[in-house]
C-alpha positions as CSV (number, residue, x, y, z in Angstrom):
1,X,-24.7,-6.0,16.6
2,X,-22.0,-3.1,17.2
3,X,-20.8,-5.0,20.5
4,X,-20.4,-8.2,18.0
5,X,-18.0,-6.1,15.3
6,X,-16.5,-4.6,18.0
7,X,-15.5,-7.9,19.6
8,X,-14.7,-9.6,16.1
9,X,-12.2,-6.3,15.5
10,X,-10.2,-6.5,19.1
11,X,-9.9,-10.7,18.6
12,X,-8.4,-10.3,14.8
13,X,-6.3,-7.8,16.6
14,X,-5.0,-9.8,19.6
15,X,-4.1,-12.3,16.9
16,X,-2.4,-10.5,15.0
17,X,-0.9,-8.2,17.0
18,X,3.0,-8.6,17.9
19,X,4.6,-11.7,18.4
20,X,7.7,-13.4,20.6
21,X,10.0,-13.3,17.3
22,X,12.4,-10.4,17.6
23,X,13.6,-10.4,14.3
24,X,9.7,-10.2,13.3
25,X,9.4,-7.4,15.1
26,X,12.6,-6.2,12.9
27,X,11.0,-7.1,10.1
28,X,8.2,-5.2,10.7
29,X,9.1,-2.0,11.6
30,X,11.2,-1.9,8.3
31,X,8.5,-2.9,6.0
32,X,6.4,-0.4,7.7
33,X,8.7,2.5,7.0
34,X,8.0,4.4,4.0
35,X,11.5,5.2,3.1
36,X,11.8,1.5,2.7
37,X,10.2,1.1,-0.3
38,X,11.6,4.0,-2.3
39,X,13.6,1.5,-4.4
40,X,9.6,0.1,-5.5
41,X,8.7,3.6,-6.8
42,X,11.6,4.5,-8.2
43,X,11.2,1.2,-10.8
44,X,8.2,1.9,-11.1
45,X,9.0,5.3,-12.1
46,X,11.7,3.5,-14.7
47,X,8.8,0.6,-16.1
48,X,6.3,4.0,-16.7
49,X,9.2,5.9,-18.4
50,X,10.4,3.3,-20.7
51,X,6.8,2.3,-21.8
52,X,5.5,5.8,-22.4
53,X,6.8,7.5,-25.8
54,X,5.9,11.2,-25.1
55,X,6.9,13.1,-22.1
56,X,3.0,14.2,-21.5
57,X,2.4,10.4,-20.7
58,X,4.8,10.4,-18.6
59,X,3.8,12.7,-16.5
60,X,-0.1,12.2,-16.7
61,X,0.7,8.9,-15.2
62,X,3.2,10.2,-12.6
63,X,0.8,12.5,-11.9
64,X,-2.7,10.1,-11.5
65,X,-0.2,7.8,-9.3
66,X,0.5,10.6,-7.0
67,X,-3.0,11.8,-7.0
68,X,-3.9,8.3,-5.9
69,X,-2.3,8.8,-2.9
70,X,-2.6,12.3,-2.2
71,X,-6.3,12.0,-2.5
72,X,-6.6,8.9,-0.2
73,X,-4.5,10.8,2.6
74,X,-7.0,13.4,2.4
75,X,-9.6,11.7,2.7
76,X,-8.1,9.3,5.5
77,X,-6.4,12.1,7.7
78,X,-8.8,15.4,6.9
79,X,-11.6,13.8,6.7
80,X,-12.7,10.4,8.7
81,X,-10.1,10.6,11.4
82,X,-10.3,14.2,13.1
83,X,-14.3,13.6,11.9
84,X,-14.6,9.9,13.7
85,X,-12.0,10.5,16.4
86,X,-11.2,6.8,17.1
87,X,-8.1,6.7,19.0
88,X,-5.7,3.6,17.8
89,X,-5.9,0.5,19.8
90,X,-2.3,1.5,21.9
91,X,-4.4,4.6,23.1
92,X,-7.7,2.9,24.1
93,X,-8.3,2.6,27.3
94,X,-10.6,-0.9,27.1
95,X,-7.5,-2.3,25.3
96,X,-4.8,-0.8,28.3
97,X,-1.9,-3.8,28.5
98,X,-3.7,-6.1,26.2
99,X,-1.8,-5.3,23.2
100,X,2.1,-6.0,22.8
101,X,4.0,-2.5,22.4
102,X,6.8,-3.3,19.7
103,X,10.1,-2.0,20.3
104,X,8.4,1.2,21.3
105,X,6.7,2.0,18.5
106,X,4.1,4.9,18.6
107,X,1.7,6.4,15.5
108,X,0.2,9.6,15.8
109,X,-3.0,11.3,15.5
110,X,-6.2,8.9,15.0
111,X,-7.3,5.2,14.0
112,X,-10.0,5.3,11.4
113,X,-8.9,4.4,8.8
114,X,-5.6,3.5,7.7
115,X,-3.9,5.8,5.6
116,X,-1.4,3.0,5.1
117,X,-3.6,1.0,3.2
118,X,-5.5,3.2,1.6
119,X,-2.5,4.8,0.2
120,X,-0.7,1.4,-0.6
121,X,-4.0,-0.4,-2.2
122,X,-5.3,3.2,-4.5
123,X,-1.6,2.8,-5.9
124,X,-1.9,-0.8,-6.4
125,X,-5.6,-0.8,-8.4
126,X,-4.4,2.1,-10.3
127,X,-1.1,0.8,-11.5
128,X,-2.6,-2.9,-11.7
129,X,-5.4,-1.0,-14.5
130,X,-2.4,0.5,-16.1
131,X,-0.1,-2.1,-16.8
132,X,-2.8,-5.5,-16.8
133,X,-0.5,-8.2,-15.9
134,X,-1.8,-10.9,-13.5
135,X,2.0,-11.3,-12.0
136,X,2.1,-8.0,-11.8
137,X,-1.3,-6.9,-9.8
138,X,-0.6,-9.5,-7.6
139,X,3.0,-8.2,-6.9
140,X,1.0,-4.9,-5.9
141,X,-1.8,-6.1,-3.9
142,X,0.3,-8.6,-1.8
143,X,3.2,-5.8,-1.0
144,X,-0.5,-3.4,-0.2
145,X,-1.5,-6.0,2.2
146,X,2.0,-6.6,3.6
147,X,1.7,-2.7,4.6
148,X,-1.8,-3.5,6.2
149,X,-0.4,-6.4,8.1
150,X,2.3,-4.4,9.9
151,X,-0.1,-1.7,10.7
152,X,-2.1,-4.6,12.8
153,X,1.2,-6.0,14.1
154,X,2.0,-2.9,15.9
155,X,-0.8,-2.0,17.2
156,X,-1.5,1.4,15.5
157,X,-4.9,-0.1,13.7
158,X,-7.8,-1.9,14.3
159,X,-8.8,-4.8,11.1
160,X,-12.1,-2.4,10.7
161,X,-9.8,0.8,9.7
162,X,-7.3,-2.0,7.2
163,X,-10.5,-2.9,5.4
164,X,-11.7,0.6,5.3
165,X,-8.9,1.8,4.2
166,X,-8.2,-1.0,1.7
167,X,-11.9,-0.4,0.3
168,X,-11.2,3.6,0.2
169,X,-8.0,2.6,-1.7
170,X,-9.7,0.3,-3.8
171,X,-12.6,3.0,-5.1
172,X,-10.0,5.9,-5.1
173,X,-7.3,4.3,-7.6
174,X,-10.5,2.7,-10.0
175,X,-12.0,6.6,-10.1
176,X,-8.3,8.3,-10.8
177,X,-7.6,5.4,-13.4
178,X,-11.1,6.3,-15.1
179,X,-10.2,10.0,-15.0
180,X,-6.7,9.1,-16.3
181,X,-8.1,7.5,-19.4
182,X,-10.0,10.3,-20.3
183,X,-6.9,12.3,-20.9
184,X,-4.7,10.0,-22.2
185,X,-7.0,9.1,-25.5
186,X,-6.6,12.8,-25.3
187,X,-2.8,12.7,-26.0
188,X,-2.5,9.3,-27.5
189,X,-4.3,7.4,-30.0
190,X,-2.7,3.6,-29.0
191,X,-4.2,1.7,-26.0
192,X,-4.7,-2.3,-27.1
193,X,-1.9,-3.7,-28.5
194,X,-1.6,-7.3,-29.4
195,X,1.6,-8.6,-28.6
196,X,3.2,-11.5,-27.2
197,X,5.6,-8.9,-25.9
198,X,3.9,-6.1,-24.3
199,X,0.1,-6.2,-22.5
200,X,-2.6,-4.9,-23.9
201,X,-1.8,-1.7,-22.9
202,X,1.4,-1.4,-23.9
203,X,3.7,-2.5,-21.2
204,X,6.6,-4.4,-22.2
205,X,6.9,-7.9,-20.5
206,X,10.1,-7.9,-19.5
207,X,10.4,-5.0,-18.3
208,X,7.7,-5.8,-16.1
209,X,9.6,-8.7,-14.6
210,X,12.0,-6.3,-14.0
211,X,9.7,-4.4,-11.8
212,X,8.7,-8.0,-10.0
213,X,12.7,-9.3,-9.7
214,X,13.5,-5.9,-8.2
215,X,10.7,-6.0,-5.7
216,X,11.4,-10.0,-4.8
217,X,15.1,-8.3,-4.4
218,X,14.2,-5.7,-2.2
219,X,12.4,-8.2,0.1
220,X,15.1,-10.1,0.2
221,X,17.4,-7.6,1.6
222,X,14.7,-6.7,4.0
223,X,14.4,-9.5,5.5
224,X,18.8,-9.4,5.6
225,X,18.3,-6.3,7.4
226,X,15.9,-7.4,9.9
227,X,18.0,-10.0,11.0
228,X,21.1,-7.8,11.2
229,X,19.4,-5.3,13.3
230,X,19.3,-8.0,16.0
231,X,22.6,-8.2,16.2
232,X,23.7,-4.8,16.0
């Protein structure tokens, strides 16, 4: 049964793994850098601000966003990895010269599980809970899973620490968003609205598709970049 998972995990990993597209292997080492997206959390800082009215909001849902991911790193990179000890798929020697090294691209310390998608997908259940807008959630999960894919691309990851990670994710930004509402009826007494203007929890529509033309932008110019790179 193991050797069966084990064999599934290595073939979605061959498959995915790499390519003989240089300016894919551009693309993905930008997506997969964190500073790239710091134009995402910065908007999203602006959509939280401008649909909170007291500063306490604010920062209680500054503060469960960060927790999100602070607690899934924990979990992922003091717990299950130095506990498990997997090394990544570049490092293991059944997989030595089967997998496609891009543009020398290395990732330290263990493979189980990703804190790339644990991090990415707790963010993106939390903030999908917050703001309730179909568009919206799946703006968050696909950019999530667009961090899990690069993570398989290079090589740093097997599929069995994405889902993991993407599971962890899942449960850690659903707890944090329970234990955010707790305090927020503490410090506000609205939470439905009925609007055809705002959710139903108070997030204005457009600036929402702010959020989503920002992020469509931002992918855009990613993709520019990736292709520039080549030539540089």
């Amino acid at each position: 049964m193991l050797s069966s998972i084990t064999n599934i995990d290595h073939s979605i990993l061959f498959a995915l793994n790499g390519s003989d597209y240089p300016v894919i292997d551009s693309l993905v080492l930008i997506l997969t850098n964190a500073y790239t997206w710091i134009p995402l959390y910065l908007i999203l800082i602006f959509l939280i601000v401008r649909n909170n009215e007291k500063l306490s909001q604010v920062v209680l849902v500054i503060s469960a966003g960060v927790l999100c991911v602070a607690l899934s790193s924990i979990i992922s990179e003091l717990v299950c990895k130095p506990l498990i000890a997997r090394p990544r798929p570049l490092y293991a020697s059944e997989l030595t010269g089967m997998l496609d090294l891009v543009d020398g691209y290395h990732a330290r310390g263990f493979s189980f599980f990703s804190s790339h998608a644990a991090n990415t997908f707790s963010l993106a259940v939390f903030l999908s809970l917050l703001v309730r807008r179909y568009t919206f959630t799946i703006a968050m999960i696909t950019w999530s899973l667009i961090n899990c894919w690069t993570r398989l691309y290079l090589g740093v990851h097997y599929p069995s620490d994405v889902l993991v990670g993407i599971l962890c994710g899942a449960v850690v930004g659903f707890v944090i968003y329970l234990v955010f509402i707790h305090f927020y009826l503490k410090i506000s007494s609205r939470l439905h609205f009925i609007s055809n203007q705002y959710t139903r929890t108070g997030y204005s529509l457009a600036d929402i598709d702010i959020v989503l033309n920002v992020l469509m932008i931002l992918y855009v110019i990613i993709i520019i970049m990736a292709i520039i790179n080549l030539s540089i």
